[in-house]
VONU-620744 format. One record per residue (C-alpha): x, z, y. Coordinates in steps of 0.2 Angstrom, whole numbers, padded with zeros to 4 digits, always signed. Example, Ala and Ser with C-alpha at 12.3 -4.5 7.8 and 13.67 -1.06 7.14 Angstrom:
BEGIN
+0062+0039-0022;+0068+0036-0005;
***
This chain:
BEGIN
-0137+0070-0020;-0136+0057-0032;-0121+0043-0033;-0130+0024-0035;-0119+0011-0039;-0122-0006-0029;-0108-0018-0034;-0093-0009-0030;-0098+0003-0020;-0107+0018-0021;-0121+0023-0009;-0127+0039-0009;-0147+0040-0009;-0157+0057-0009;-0168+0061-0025;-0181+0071-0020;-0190+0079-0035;-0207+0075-0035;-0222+0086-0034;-0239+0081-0040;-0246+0077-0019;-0231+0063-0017;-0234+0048-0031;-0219+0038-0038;-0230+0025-0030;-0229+0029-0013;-0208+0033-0017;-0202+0020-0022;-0205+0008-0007;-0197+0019+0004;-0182+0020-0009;-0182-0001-0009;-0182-0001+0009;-0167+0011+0012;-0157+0003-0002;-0162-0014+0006;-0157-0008+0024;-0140-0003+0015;-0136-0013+0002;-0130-0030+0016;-0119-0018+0025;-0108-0012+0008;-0109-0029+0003;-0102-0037+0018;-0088-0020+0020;-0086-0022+0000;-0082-0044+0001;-0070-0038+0016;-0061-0025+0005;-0059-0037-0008;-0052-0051+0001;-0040-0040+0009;-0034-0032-0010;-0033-0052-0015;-0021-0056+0001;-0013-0041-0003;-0009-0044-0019;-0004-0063-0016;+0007-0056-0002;+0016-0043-0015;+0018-0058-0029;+0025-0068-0016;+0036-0058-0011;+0039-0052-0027;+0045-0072-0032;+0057-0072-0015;+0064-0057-0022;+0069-0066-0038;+0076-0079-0030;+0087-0069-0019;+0094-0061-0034;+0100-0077-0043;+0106-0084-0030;+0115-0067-0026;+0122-0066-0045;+0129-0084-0043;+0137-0079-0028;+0127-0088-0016;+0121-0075-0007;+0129-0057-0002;+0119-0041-0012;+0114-0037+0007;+0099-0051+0005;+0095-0046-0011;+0092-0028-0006;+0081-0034+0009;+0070-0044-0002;+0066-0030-0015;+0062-0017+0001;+0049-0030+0007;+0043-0032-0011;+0041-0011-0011;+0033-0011+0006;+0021-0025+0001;+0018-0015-0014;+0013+0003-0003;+0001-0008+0005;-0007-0009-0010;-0007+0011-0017;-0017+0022-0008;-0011+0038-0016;+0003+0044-0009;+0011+0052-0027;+0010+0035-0032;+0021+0030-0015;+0033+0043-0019;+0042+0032-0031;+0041+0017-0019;+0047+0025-0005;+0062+0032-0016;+0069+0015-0021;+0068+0010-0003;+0077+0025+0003;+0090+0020-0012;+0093+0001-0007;+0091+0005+0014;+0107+0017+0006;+0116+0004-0002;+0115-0010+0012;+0122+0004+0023;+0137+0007+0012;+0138-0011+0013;+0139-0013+0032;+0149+0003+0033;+0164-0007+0022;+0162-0022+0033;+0162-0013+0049;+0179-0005+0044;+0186-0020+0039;+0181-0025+0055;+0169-0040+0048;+0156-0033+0060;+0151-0026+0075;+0146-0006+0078;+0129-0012+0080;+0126-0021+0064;+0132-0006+0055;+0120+0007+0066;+0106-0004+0061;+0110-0001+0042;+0109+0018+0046;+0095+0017+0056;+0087+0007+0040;+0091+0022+0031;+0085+0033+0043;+0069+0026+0045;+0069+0026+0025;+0073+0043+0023;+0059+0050+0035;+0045+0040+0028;+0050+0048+0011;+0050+0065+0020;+0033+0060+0025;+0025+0054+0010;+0031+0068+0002;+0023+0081+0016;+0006+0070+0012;+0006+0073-0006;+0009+0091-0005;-0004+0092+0008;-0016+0083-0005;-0012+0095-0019;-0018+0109-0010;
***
């Protein structure tokens, strides 16, 4: 089969060779009509797929400009490191939305695991000096927790892709 490109998609279409009873003539209408029948679909899926990437990506930039914030306000002391962290993970989460692949994830999901880590150091100190509650400070592990096993799972799905 050969690969035709419509738009941004590709749409896979049968080349048959030819032999001296069937005229390019008589071919090519049925080509049109098939490519006709097929071509609204991928461009309705394809317009979808686009929007999506573009809120996607408005999302991630959003995101990405909260995160900022945090950290100023964090480096002049208005804010404790915890917020900054939290806004960087939803920054990398908006971001894994936005790779398919999941070597690319790999990364991603290591610098969640590595700021989920550091809030939960943060809670731990603030739990023995008894500034919070047990249950603040088991929801810092279980942010870790979660962390650690979608890691683990990325990593299981890239292994899985290689072979």
């Amino acid at each position: 089969m050969k690969k035709i490109r419509l738009g941004k998609s590709l749409v896979l279409a049968p080349i048959l060779l030819m032999t001296t009873a069937i005229t390019a003539a008589n071919a090519a209408p049925s080509l049109r009509a098939v490519l006709r029948q097929q071509a609204p679909a991928q461009a309705a899926a394809d317009d979808t797929e686009d929007r999506l990437l573009a809120l996607l990506t408005e999302r991630r930039d959003l995101l990405r400009r909260l995160a900022d914030a945090a950290e100023r306000r964090y480096r002049a002391g208005a804010v404790g490191a915890e917020a900054w962290h939290r806004a960087e993970i939803a920054v990398l989460k908006a971001e894994l939305d936005l790779r398919a692949d999941p070597v690319e994830r790999i990364p991603l999901r290591e610098e969640i695991l590595q700021r989920a880590s550091a809030i939960e150091r943060m809670r731990r100190e603030e739990y023995e000096q008894g500034l919070i509650r047990r249950e603040a400070m088991t929801e810092a592990t279980l942010g870790r927790v979660e962390a650690q096993v979608a890691l683990g799972r990325e990593k299981a799905a890239a292994r899985a892709k290689s072979e």
